[in-house]
MIDOSE-1310 file (N, C-alpha, C; in nm, 2 decimals, decimal comma, always signed):
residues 165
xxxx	-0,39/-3,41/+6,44/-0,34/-3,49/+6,33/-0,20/-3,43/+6,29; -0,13/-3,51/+6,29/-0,01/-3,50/+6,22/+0,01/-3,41/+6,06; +0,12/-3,32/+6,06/+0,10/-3,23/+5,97/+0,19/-3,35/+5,85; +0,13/-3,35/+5,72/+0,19/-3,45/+5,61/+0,30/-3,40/+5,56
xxxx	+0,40/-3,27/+5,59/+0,50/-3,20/+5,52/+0,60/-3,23/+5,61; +0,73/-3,22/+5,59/+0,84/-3,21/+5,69/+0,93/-3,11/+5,55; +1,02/-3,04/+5,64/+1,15/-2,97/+5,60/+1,28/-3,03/+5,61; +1,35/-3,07/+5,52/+1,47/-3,11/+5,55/+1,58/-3,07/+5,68
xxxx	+1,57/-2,90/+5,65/+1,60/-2,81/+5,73/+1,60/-2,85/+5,94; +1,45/-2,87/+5,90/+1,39/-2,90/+6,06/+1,42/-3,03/+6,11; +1,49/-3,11/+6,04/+1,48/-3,26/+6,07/+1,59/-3,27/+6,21; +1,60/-3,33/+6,28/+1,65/-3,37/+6,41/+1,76/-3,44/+6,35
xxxx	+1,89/-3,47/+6,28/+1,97/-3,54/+6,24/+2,05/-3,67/+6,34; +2,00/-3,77/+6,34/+2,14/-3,82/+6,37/+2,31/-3,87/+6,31; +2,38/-3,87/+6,37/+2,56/-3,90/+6,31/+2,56/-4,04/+6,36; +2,60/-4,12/+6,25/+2,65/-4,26/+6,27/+2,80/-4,22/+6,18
xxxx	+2,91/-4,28/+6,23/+3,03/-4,26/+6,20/+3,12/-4,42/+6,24; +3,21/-4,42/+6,20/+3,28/-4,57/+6,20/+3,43/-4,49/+6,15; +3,53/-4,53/+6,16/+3,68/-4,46/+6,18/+3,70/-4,32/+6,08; +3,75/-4,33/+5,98/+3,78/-4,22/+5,89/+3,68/-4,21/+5,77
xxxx	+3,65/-4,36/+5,74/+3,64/-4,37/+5,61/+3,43/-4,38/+5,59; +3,36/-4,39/+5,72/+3,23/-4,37/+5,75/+3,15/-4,23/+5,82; +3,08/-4,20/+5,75/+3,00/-4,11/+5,85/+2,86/-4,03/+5,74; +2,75/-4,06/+5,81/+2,61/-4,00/+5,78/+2,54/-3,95/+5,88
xxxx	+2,47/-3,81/+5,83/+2,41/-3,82/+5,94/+2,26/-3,79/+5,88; +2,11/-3,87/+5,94/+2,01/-3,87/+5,87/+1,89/-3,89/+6,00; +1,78/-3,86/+5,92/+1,68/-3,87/+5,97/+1,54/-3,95/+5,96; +1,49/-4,03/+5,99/+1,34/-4,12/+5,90/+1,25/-3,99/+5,91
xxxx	+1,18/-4,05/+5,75/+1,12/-3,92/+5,73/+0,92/-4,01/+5,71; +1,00/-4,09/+5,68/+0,82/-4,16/+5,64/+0,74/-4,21/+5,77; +0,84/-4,30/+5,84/+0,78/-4,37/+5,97/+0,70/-4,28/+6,05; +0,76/-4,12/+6,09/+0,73/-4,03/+6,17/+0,57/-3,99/+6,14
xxxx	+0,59/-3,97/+5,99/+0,47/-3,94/+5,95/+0,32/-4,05/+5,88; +0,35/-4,16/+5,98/+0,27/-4,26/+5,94/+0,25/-4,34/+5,87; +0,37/-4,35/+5,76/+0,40/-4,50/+5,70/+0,44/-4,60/+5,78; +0,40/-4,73/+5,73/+0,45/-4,87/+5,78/+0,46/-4,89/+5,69
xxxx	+0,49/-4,94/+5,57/+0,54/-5,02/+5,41/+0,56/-4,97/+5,37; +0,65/-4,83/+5,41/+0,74/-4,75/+5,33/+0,84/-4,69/+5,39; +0,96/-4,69/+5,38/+1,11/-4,66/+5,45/+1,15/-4,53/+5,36; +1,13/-4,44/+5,44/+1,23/-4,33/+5,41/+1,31/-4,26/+5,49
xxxx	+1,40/-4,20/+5,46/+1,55/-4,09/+5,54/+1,56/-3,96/+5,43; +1,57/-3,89/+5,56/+1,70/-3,79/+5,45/+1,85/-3,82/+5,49; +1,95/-3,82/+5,44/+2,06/-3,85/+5,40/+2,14/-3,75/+5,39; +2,27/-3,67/+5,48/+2,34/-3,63/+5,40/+2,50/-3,68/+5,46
xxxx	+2,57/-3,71/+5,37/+2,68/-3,78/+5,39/+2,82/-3,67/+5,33; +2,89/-3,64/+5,44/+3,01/-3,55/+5,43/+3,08/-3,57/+5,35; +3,17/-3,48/+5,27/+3,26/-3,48/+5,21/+3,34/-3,58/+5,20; +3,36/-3,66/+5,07/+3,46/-3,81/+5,11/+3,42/-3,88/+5,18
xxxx	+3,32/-3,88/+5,25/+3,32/-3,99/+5,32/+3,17/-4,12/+5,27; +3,18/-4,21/+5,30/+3,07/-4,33/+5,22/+2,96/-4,32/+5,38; +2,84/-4,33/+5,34/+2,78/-4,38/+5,44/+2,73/-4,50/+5,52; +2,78/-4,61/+5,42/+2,76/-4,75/+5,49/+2,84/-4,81/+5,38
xxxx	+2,83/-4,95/+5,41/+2,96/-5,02/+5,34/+2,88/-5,08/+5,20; +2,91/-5,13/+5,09/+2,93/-5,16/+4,99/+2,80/-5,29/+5,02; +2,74/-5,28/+5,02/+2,58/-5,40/+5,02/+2,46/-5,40/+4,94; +2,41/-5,52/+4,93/+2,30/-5,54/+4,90/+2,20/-5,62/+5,01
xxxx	+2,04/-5,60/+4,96/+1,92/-5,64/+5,01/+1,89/-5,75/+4,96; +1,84/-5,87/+4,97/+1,79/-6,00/+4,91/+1,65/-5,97/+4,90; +1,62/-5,89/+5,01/+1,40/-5,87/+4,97/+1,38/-5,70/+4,96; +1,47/-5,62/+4,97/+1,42/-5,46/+4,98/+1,46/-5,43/+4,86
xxxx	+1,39/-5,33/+4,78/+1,44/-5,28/+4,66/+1,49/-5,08/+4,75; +1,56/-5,02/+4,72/+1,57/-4,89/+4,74/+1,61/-4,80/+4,63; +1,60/-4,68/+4,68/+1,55/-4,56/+4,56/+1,66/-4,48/+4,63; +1,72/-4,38/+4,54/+1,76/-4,29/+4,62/+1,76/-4,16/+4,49
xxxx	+1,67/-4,02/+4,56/+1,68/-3,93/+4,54/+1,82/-3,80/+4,55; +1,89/-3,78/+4,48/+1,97/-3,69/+4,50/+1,96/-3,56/+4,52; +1,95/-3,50/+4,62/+1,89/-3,31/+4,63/+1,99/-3,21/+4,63; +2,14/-3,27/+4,68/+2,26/-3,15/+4,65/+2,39/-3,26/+4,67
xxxx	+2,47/-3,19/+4,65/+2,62/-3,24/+4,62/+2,65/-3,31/+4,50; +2,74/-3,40/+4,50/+2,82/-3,47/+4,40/+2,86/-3,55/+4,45; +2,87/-3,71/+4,39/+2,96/-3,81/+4,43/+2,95/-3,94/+4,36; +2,97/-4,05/+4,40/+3,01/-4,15/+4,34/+2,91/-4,27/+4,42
xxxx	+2,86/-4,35/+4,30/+2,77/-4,49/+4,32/+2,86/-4,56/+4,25; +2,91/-4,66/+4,35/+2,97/-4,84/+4,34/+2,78/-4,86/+4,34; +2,79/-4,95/+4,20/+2,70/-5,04/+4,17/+2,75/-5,19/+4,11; +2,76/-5,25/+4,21/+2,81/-5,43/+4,14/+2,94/-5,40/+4,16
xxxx	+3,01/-5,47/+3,98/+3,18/-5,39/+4,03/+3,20/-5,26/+3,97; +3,10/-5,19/+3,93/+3,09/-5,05/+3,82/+3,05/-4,93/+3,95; +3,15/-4,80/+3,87/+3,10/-4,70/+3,99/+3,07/-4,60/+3,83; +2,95/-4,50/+3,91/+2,91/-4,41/+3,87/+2,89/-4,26/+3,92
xxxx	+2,91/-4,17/+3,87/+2,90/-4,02/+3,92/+2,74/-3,98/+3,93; +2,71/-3,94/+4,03/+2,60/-3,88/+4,08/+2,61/-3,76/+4,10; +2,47/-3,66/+4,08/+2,49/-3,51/+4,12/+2,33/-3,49/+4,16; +2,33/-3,39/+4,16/+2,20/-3,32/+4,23/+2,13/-3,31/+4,12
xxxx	+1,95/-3,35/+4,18/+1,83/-3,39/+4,03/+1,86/-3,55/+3,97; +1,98/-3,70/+4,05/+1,94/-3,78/+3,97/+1,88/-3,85/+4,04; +1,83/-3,96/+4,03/+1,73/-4,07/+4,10/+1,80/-4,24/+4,03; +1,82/-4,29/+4,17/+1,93/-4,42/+4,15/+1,84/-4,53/+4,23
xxxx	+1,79/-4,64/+4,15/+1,72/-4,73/+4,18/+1,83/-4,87/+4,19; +1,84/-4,93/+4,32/+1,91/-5,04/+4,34/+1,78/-5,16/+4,40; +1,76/-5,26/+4,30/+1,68/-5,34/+4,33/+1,70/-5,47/+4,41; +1,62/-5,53/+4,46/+1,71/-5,63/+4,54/+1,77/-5,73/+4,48
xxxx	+1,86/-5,76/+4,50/+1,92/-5,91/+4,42/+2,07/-5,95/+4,53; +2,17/-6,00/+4,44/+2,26/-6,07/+4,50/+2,35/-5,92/+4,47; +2,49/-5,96/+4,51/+2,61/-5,88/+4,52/+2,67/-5,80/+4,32; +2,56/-5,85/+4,28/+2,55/-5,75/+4,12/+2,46/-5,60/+4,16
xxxx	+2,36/-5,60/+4,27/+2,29/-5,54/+4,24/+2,36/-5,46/+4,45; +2,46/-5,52/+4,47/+2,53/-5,42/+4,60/+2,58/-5,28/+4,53; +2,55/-5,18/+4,68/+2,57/-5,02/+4,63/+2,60/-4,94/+4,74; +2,67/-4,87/+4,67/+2,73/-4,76/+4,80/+2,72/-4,64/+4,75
xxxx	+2,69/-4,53/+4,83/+2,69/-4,38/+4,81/+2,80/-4,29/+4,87; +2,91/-4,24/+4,78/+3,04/-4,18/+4,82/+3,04/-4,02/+4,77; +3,08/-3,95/+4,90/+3,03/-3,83/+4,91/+3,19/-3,76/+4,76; +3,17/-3,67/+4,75/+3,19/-3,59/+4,63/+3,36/-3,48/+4,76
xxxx	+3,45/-3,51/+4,69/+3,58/-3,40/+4,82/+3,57/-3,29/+4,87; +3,43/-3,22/+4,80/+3,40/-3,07/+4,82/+3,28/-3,04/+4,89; +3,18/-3,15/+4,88/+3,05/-3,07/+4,92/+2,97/-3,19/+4,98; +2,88/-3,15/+5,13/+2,84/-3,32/+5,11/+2,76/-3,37/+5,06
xxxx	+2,73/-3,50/+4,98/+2,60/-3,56/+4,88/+2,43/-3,55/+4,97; +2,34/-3,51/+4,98/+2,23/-3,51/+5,02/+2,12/-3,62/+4,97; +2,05/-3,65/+5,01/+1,96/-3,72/+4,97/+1,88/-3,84/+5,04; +1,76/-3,85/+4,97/+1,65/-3,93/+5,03/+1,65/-4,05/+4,96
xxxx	+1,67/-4,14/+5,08/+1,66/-4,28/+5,08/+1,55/-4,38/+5,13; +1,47/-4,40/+4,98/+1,32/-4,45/+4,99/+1,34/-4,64/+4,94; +1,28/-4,67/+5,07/+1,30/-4,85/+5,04/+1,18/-4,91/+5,07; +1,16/-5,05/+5,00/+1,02/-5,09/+5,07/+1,07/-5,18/+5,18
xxxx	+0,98/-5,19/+5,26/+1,01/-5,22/+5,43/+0,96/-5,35/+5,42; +1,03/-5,50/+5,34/+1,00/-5,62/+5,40/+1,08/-5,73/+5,47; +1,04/-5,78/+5,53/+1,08/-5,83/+5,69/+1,06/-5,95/+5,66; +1,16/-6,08/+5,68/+1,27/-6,03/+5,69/+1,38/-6,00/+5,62
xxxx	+1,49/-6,02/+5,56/+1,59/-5,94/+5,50/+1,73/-5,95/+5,54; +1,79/-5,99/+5,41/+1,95/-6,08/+5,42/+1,99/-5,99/+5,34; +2,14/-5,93/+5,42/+2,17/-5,85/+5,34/+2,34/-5,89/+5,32; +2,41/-5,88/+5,21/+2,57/-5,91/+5,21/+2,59/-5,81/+5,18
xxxx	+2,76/-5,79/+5,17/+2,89/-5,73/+5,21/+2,97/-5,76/+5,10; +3,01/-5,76/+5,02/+3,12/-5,80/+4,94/+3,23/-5,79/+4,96; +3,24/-5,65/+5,00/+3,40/-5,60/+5,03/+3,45/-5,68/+5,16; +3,34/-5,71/+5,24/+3,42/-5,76/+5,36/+3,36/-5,93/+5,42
xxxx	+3,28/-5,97/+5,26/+3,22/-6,14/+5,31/+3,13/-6,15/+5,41; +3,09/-6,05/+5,47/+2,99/-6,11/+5,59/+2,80/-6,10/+5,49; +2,77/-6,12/+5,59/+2,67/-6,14/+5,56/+2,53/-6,10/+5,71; +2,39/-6,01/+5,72/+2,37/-5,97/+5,81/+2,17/-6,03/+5,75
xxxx	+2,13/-6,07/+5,83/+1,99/-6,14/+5,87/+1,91/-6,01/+5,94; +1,82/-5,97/+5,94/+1,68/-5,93/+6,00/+1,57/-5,97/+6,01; +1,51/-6,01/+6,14/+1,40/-6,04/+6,14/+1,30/-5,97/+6,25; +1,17/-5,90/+6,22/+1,10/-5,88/+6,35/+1,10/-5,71/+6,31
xxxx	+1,20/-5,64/+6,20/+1,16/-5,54/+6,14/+1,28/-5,49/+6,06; +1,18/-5,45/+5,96/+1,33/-5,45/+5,83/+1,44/-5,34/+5,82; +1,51/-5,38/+5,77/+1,64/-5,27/+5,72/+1,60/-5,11/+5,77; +1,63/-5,00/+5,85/+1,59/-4,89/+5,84/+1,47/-4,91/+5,98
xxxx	+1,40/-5,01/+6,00/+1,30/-5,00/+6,05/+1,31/-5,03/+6,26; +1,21/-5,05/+6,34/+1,29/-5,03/+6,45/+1,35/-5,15/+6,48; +1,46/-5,07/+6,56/+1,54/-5,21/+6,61/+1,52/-5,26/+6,71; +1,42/-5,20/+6,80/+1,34/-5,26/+6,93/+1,27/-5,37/+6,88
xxxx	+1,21/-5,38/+6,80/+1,12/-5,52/+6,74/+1,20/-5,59/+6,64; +1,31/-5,59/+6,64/+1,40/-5,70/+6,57/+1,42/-5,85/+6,71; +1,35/-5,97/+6,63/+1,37/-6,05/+6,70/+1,47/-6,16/+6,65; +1,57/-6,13/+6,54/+1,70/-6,18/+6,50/+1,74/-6,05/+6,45
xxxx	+1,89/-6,07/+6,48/+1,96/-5,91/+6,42/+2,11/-5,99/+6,41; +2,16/-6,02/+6,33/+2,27/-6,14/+6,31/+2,37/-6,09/+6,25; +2,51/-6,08/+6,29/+2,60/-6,03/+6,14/+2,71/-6,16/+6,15; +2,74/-6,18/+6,04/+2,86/-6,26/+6,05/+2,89/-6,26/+5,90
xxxx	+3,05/-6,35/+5,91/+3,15/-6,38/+5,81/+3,07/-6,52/+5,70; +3,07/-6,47/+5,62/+2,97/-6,64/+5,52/+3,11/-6,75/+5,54; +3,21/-6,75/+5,54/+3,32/-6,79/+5,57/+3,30/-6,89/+5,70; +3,22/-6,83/+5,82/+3,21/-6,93/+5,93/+3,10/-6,98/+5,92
xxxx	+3,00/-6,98/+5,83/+2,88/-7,08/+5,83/+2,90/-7,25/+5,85; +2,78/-7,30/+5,86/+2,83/-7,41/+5,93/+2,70/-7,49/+5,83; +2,75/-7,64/+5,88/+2,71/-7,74/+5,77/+2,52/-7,71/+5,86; +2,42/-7,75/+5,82/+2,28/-7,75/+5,86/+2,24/-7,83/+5,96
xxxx	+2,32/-7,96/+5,99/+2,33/-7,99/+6,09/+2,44/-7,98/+6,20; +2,55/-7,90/+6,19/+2,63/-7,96/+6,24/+2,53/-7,90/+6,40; +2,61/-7,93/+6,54/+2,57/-7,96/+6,66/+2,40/-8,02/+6,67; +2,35/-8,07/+6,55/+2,22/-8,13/+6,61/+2,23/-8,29/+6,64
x	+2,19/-8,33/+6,74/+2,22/-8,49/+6,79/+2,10/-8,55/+6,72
């Protein structure tokens, strides 16, 4: 049987990074240990830098635990200071309820990123208009069994029929 505890410490981390202004590096912490209807990571995101871009969920609500550093939550068009000990609930909705976690110039922000895992799941972009679809396994969840994985500009959508004869 699988032991129910993990250490942050011992976690296998992976680095996702994107030019200057991206980079996290985390690990799933729930899936490993035998959740399915519950999404979790640990999270720690370097100095200055954001871990993903400025978005919201249409069907996932997420939680996030803060365990060290300092930094800054874009929530809607409002940012707020975060530190170590708070707990930041972003529920699902439209681009009021988009959020980003920006690491602090000195230390990097740590923390656990607990979401519920439903499938499927439209997520937008504000800062950059696009807009990204899941279907086959949600946000966080594997990307082997995603049987739509879509990103695009809302800008090139198209009328409901157009190409149908």
């Amino acid at each position: 049987m699988t032991r129910p505890i993990l250490r942050p410490a011992d976690l296998p981390l992976i680095t996702q990074a994107h030019g200057d202004a991206f980079e996290a590096r985390f690990a799933a912490i729930a899936a490993p240990l035998g959740a399915r209807r519950l999404g979790a990571r640990y999270v720690e995101i370097p100095p200055g830098r954001k871990g993903w871009p400025h978005h919201c969920h249409h069907a996932n609500d997420e939680l996030f635990v803060i365990l060290g550093g300092s930094g800054t939550l874009r929530y809607g068009e409002e940012t707020h200071a975060v530190a170590a000990g708070d707990v930041v609930v972003c529920p699902a909705g439209g681009p009021e309820t988009a959020h980003q976690l920006i690491a602090g110039p000195t230390e990097a922000l740590r923390y656990l990123a607990v979401s519920s895992m439903h499938d499927p799941d439209v997520m937008q972009y504000p800062d950059s208009g696009k807009v990204t679809v899941f279907a086959g396994a949600a946000p966080g969840g594997d990307k082997t069994a995603r049987r739509v994985s879509l990103t695009l500009r809302a800008a090139d959508a198209v009328d409901y029929w157009d190409g149908e004869g």
